[in-house]
C-alpha positions as CSV (number, residue, x, y, z in Angstrom):
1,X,-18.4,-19.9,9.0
2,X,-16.8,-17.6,6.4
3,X,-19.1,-18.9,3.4
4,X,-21.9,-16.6,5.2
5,X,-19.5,-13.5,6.2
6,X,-18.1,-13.4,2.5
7,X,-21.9,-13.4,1.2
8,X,-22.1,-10.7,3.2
9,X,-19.3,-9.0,2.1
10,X,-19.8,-9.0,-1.5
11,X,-24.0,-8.0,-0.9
12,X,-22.9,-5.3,0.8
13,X,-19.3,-4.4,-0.9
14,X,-21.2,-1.4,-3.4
15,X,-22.9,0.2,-0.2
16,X,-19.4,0.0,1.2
17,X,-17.7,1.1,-1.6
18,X,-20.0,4.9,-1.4
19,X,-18.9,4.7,2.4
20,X,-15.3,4.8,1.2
21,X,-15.8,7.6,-1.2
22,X,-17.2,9.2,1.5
23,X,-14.3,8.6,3.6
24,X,-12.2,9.7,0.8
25,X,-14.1,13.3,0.3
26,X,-12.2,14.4,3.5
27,X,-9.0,15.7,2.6
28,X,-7.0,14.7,5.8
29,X,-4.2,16.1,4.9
30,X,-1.7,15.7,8.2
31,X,1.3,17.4,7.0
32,X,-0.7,20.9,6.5
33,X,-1.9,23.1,9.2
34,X,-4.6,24.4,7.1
35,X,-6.5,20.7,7.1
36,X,-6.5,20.2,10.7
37,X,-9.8,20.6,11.2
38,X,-10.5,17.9,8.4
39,X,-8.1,15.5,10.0
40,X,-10.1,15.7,13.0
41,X,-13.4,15.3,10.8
42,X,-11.9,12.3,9.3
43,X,-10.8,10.4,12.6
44,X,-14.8,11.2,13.3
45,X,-16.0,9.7,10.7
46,X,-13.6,6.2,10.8
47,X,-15.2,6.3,15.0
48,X,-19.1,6.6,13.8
49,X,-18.0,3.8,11.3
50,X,-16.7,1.1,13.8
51,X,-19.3,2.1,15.7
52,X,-21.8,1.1,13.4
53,X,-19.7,-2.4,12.4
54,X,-20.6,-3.4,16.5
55,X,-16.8,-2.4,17.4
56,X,-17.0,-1.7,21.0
57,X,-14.7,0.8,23.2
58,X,-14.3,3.1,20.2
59,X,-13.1,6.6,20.8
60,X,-11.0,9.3,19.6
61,X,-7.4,9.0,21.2
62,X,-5.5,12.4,22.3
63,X,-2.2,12.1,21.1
64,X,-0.3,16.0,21.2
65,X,-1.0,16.0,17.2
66,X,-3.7,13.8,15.4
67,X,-5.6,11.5,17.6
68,X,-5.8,7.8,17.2
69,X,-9.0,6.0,16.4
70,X,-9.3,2.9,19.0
71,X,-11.6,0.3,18.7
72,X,-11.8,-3.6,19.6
73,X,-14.3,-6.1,20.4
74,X,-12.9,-8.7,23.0
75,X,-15.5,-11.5,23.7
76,X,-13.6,-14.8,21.9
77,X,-12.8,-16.5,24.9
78,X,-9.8,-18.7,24.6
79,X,-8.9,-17.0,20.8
80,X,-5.9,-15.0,20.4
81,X,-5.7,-11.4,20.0
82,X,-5.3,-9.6,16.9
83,X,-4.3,-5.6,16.8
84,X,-5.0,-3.9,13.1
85,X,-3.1,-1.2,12.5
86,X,-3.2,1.8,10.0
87,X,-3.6,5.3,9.1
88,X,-6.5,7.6,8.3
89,X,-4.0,10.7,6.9
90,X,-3.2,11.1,3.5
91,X,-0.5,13.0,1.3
92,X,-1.0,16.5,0.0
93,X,-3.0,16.3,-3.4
94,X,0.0,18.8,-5.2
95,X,0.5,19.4,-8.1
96,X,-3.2,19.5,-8.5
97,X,-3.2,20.2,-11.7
98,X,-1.3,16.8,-12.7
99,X,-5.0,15.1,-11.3
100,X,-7.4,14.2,-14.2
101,X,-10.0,14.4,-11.5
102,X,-10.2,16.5,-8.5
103,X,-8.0,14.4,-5.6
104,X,-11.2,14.5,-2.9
105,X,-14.0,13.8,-5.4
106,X,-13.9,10.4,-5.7
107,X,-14.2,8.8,-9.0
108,X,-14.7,5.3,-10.6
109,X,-12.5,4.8,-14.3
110,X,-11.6,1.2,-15.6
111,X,-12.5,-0.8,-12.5
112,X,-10.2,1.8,-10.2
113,X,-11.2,4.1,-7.6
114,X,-9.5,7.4,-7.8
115,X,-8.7,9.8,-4.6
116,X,-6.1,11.3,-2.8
117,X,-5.9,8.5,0.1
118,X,-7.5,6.0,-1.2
119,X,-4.9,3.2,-1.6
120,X,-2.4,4.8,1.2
121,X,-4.5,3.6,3.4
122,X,-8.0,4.6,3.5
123,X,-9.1,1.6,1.2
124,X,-7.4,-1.2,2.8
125,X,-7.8,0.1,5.8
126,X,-11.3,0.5,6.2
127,X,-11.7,-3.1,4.3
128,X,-10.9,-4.6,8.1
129,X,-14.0,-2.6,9.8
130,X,-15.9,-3.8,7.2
131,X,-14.9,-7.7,7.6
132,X,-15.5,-7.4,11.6
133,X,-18.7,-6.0,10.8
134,X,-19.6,-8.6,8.4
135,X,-18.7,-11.2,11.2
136,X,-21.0,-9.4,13.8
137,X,-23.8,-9.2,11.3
138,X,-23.9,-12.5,10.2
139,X,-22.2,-15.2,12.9
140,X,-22.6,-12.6,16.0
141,X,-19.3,-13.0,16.8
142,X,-15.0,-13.2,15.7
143,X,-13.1,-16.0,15.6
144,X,-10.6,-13.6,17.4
145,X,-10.5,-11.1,20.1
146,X,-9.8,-7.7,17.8
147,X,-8.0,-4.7,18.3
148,X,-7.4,-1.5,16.4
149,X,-5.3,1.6,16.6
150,X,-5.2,3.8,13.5
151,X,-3.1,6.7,13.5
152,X,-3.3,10.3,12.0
153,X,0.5,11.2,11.2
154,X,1.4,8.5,9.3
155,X,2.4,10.7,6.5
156,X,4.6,12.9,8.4
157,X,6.5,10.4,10.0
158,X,4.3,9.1,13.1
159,X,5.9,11.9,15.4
160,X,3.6,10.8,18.4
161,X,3.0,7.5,17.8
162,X,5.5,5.7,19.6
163,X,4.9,7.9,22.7
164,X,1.3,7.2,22.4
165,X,1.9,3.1,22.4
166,X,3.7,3.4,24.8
167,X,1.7,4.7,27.2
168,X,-1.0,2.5,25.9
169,X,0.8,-0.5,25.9
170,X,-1.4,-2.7,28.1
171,X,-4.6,-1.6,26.0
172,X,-2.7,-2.4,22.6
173,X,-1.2,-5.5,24.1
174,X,-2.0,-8.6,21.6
175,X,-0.9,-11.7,20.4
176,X,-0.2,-10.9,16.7
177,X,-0.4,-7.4,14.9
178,X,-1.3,-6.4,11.1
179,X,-1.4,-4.0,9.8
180,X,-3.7,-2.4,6.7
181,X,-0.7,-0.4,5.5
182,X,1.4,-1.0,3.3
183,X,1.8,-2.5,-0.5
184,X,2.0,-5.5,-3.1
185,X,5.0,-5.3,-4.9
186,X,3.3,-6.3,-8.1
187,X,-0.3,-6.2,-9.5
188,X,0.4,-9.8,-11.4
189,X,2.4,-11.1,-8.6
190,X,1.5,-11.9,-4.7
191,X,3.9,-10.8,-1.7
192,X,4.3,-10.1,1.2
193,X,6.1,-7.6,3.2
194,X,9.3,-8.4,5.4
195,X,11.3,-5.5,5.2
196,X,10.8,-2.0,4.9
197,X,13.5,1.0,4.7
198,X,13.3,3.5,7.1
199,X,13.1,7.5,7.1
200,X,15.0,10.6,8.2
201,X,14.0,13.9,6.9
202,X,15.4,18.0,7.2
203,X,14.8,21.6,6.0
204,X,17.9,23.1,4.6
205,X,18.1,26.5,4.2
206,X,20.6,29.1,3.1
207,X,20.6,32.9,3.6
208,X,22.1,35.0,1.9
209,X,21.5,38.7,1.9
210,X,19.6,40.4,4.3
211,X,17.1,40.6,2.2
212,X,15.9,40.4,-1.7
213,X,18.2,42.5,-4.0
214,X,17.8,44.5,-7.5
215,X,19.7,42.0,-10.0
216,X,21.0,45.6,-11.8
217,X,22.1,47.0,-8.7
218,X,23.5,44.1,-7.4
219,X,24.2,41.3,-9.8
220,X,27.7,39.7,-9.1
221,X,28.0,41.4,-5.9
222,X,25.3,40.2,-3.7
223,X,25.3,36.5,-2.5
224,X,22.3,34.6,-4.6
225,X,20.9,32.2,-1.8
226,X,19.5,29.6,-5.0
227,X,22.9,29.8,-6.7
228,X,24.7,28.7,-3.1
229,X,22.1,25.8,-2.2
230,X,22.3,24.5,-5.9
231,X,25.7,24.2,-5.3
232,X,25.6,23.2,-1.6
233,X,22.8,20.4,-2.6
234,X,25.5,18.9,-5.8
235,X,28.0,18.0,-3.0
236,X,25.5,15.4,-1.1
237,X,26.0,13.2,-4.1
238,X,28.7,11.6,-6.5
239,X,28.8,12.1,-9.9
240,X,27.0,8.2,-10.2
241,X,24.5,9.6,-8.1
242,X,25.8,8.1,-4.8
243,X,25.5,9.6,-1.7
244,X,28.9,11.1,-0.3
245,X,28.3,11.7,2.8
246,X,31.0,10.9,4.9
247,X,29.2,8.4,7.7
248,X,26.0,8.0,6.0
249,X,26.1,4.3,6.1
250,X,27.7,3.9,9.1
251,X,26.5,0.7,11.0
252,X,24.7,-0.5,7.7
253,X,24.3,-4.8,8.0
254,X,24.3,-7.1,5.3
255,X,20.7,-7.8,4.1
256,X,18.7,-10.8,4.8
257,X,19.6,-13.7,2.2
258,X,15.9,-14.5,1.4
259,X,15.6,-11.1,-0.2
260,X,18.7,-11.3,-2.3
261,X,17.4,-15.0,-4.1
262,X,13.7,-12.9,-4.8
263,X,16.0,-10.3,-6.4
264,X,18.0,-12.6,-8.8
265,X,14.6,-14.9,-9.0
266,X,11.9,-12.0,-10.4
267,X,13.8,-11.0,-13.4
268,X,13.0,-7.3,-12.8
269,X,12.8,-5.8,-16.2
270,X,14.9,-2.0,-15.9
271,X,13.1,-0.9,-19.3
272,X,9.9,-1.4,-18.6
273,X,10.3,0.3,-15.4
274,X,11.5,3.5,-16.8
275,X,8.7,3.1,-18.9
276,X,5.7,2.7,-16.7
277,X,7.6,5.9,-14.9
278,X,7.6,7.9,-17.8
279,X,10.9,8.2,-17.8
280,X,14.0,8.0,-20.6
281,X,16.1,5.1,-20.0
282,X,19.8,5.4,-19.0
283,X,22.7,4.2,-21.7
284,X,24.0,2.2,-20.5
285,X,20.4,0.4,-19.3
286,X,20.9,-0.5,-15.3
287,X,20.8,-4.5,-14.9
288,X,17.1,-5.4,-13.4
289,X,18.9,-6.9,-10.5
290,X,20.8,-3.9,-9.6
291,X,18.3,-1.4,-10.3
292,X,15.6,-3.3,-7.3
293,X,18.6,-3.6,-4.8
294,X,18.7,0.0,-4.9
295,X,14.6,0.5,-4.1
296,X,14.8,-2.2,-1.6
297,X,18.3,-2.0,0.3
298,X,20.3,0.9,-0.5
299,X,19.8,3.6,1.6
300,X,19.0,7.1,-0.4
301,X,18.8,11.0,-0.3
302,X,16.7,12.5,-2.2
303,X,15.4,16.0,-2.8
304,X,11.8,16.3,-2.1
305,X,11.1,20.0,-3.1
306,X,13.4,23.4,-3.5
307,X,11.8,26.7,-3.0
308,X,13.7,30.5,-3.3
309,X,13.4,33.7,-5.3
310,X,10.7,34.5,-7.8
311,X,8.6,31.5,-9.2
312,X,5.4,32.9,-10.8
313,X,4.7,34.3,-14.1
314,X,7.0,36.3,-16.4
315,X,10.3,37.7,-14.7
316,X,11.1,39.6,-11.6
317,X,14.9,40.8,-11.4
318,X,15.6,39.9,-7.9
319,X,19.3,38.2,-6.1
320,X,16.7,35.5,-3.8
321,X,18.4,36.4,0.0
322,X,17.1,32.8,0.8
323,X,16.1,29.8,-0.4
324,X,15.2,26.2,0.6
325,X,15.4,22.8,0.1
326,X,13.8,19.5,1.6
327,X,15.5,16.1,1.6
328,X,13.9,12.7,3.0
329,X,16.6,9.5,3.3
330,X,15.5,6.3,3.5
331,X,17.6,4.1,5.4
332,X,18.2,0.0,5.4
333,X,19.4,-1.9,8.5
334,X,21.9,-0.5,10.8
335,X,21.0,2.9,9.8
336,X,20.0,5.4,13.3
337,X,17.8,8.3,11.9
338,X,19.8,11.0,14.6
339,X,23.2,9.4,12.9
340,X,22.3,10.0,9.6
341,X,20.9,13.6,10.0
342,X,23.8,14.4,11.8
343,X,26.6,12.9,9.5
344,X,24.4,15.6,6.9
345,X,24.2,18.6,8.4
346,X,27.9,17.8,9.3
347,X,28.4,17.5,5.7
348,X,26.8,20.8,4.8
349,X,28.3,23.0,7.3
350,X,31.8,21.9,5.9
351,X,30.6,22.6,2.1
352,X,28.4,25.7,2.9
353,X,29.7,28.3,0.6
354,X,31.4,31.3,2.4
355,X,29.3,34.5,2.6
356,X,26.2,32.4,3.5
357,X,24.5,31.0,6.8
358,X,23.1,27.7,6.7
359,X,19.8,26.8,8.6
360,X,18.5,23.0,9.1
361,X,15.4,21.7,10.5
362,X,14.6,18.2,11.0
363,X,11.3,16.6,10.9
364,X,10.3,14.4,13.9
365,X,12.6,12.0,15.1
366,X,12.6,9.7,11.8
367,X,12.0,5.5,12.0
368,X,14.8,3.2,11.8
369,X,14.8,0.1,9.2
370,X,12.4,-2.9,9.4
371,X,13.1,-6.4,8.7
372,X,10.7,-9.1,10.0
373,X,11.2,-12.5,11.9
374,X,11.2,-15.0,8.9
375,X,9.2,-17.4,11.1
376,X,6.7,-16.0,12.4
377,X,3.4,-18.3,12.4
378,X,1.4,-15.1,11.3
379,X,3.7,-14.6,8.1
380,X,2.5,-18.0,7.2
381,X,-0.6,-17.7,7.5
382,X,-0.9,-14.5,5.8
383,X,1.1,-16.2,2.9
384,X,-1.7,-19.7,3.5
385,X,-4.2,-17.0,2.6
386,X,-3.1,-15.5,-0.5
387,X,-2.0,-18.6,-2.1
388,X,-5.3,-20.0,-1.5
389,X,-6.6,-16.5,-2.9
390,X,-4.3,-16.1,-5.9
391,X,-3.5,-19.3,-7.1
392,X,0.0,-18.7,-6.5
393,X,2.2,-18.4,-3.1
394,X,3.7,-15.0,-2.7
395,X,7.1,-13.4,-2.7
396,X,8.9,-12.5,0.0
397,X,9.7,-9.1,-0.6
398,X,11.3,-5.6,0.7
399,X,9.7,-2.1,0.7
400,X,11.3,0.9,-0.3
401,X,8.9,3.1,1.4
402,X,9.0,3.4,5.6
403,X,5.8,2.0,8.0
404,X,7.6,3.3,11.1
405,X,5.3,1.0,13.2
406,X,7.6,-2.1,13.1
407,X,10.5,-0.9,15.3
408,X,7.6,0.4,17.6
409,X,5.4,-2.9,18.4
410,X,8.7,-4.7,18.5
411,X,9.9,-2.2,21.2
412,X,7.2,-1.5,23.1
413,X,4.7,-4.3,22.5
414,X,7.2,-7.1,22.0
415,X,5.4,-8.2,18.5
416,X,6.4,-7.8,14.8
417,X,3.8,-6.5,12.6
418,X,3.1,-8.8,9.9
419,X,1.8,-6.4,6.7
420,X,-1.4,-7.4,4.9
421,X,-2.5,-4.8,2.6
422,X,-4.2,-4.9,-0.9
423,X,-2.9,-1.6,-2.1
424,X,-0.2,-2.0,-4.8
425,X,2.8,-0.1,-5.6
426,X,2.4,1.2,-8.9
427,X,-1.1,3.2,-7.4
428,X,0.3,6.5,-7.3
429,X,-0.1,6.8,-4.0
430,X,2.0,10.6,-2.8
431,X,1.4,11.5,-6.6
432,X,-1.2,12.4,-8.5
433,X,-4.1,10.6,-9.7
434,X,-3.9,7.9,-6.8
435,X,-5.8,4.8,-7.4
436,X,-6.7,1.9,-5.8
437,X,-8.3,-1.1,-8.0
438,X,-11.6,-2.1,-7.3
439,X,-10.5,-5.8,-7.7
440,X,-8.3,-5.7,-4.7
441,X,-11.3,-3.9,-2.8
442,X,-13.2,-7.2,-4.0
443,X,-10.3,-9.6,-2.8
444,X,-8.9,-8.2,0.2
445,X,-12.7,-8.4,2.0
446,X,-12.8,-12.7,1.3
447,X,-8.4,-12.3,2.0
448,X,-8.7,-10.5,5.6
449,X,-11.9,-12.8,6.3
450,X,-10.4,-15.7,5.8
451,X,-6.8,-14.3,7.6
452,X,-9.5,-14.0,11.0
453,X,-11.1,-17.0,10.5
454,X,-7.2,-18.7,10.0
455,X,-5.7,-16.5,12.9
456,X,-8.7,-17.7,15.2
457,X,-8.6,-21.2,14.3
């Protein structure tokens, strides 16, 4: 049966290809006010598309923020059922001038596909409408009863998501989910997914003055607001760059075993990391093994952006009466996001400098860590898959980044998320010049076919 549904997948794959540049054009930003409207146009488009594939039930979900795209086709009687999961939103394309090509115009360079979006997630993704279609087209049927649910707020935390499965929970309810999103550790080397950190984020901001000041008439007087964060901000970390924030990692657990043998066993090389970053090497050089604990299971804090006073061209002699900084943490098991943000604004209030007030914001209510059930049947036959794909079987590996959805179909739909996705991790994906490689495009249409086909069996 899948001989005939891949043919069909790679006669078609150039047509499909144009779709997704198409899909990629619309700059769904979900973090900006200003793109709403193209959000919206975007969840649009990824409905008309199932639509076409022979997905039935498809419509545009209400959610409070971005809607959810839902789709399924439910007529393989007797097979299990399989909910796809994965997000239509995409970063902001800033700094734009960092892109060699504009981020929404699509464009094809050495075998990669370059767009804001396109490998986090709208390429992998839209690769699983394409395989169902390909089924419909050429067998007239799945081997398994499909769901989907794709999301709009992925990149700004999934604020309504949870709320929104659960209150769909017997519509979403399925026997194994996968989801689109996610990453390969390693272009060279095939793995899977089995833990990911999770995410808190805040606004900090500190005032100052009442309002901006003459540097002459004021200069070593008036409170500077960017002089009192940059100092505020230096106490959230050692000098080794820990974070010292007393109860930060309270609750933290040991990792899971299996994770710490792929660590010692990959021989992660620290130099030619800095170097693919573009960065200078510390002196001492960090051992490999140390430097990939700390993306995969060390929690972090990191400053994200800092804004305040005059930034444009030339000078202008002002004492900034505000400015602002905004910190993301990812956090590893054990970790709550309301503990975390708490045990930090606790921390700044006791080190804001005197003669200022302090203002924090948080964003959304943050995901806890994610660490899947090492047995799970659909783990192995994700892992069956690939190794029959690649030639080799694939790592078990950690994510540094968050998918907030695990802790969510555990809780509410009583399933772990297995993750099947073709993007990789060195795509710049939240940076400019995002790619995704046309030869995972090309593999991940036979993988996910033959994952259905398995899944169904």
């Amino acid at each position: 049966m899948t001989a005939d549904v891949e043919a069909h997948c790679e006669a078609h794959r150039d047509a499909w290809l144009e779709e997704l540049k198409a899909f990629c054009r619309i700059p769904s930003v979900s973090t900006d006010p200003a793109y709403r409207e193209d959000v919206l146009r975007a969840a649009g488009f990824l409905a008309e598309r199932m639509r076409i594939a022979g997905l039935e039930n498809v419509r545009i979900e209400p959610t409070g923020g971005s809607p959810l795209v839902l789709a399924d086709w439910l007529h393989a009687s007797g097979a299990p059922t399989v909910l796809v999961y994965g997000h239509y939103d995409v970063q902001p394309p800033d700094p734009l001038a960092k892109w060699t090509t504009p981020p929404f115009e699509p464009t094809v360079r050495d075998d990669r596909l370059y767009a804001r979006g396109v490998s986090d997630d709208k390429g992998p993704m839209l690769m699983t409408v394409f395989v169902a279609e390909a089924f419909l087209r050429t067998v007239g049927r799945l081997p398994v009863n499909l769901k989907f649910v794709i999301e709009g707020e992925e990149e700004t935390g999934s604020p309504h998501f949870e709320g929104s499965v659960e209150r769909l929970r017997e519509e979403l309810a399925a026997d194994v989910v996968v989801s689109a999103d996610g990453a390969m550790w390693r272009a060279d080397r095939p793995s899977v997914t089995v833990a990911s950190r999770g995410l808190a984020a805040l606004d900090v901001t500190l005032h100052g003055a009442g309002k901006d000041l003459h540097s002459g008439r004021h200069g070593g007087a008036a409170p500077n607001a960017v002089a009192g964060l940059v100092r505020l901000l230096a106490t959230l970390h050692d000098a080794d760059g820990a974070v010292a924030v007393e109860g930060f990692a309270a609750g933290v657990t040991a990792p899971d075993p299996a994770l710490l043998d792929t660590i010692r066993s990959v021989r992660f090389d620290a130099g030619a990391y800095f170097r693919e970053i573009g960065a200078s090497a510390p002196e001492p050089l960090p051992d490999g093994e140390a430097l990939l604990l700390r993306q995969w299971l060390t929690p972090t804090l990191e400053f994200n952006g800092i804004s305040g006073g005059y930034a444009g061209a030339g000078t202008k002699t002002v004492i900034p009466a505000e400015a602002s900084a905004k910190i993301t943490c990812r956090l590893v098991a054990g970790q709550e996001p309301d503990a975390v943000v708490a045990a930090i604004v606790a921390h700044l209030e006791r080190h804001c400098p005197p003669g200022y007030r302090l203002e924090t914001h948080r964003h959304g209510p943050g995901s806890p860590a994610f660490a899947l059930d090492p047995a799970l049947p659909a783990l192995e036959a994700c892992e069956a898959v690939l190794t029959e794909l690649l030639g080799q079987r694939p790592v078990r590996v950690a994510m540094g980044a968050t998918v907030p959805i695990g802790a969510v179909f555990r809780r509410h739909l009583e399933r772990d998320p297995v993750f099947f996705s073709f993007s990789t991790a060195d795509e710049d994906y939240h940076a400019p010049n995002e790619f995704f490689r046309l030869a995972s495009f090309r593999t991940g249409l036979v993988a996910w076919t033959r994952l259905l086909a398995r899944l169904g069996a």
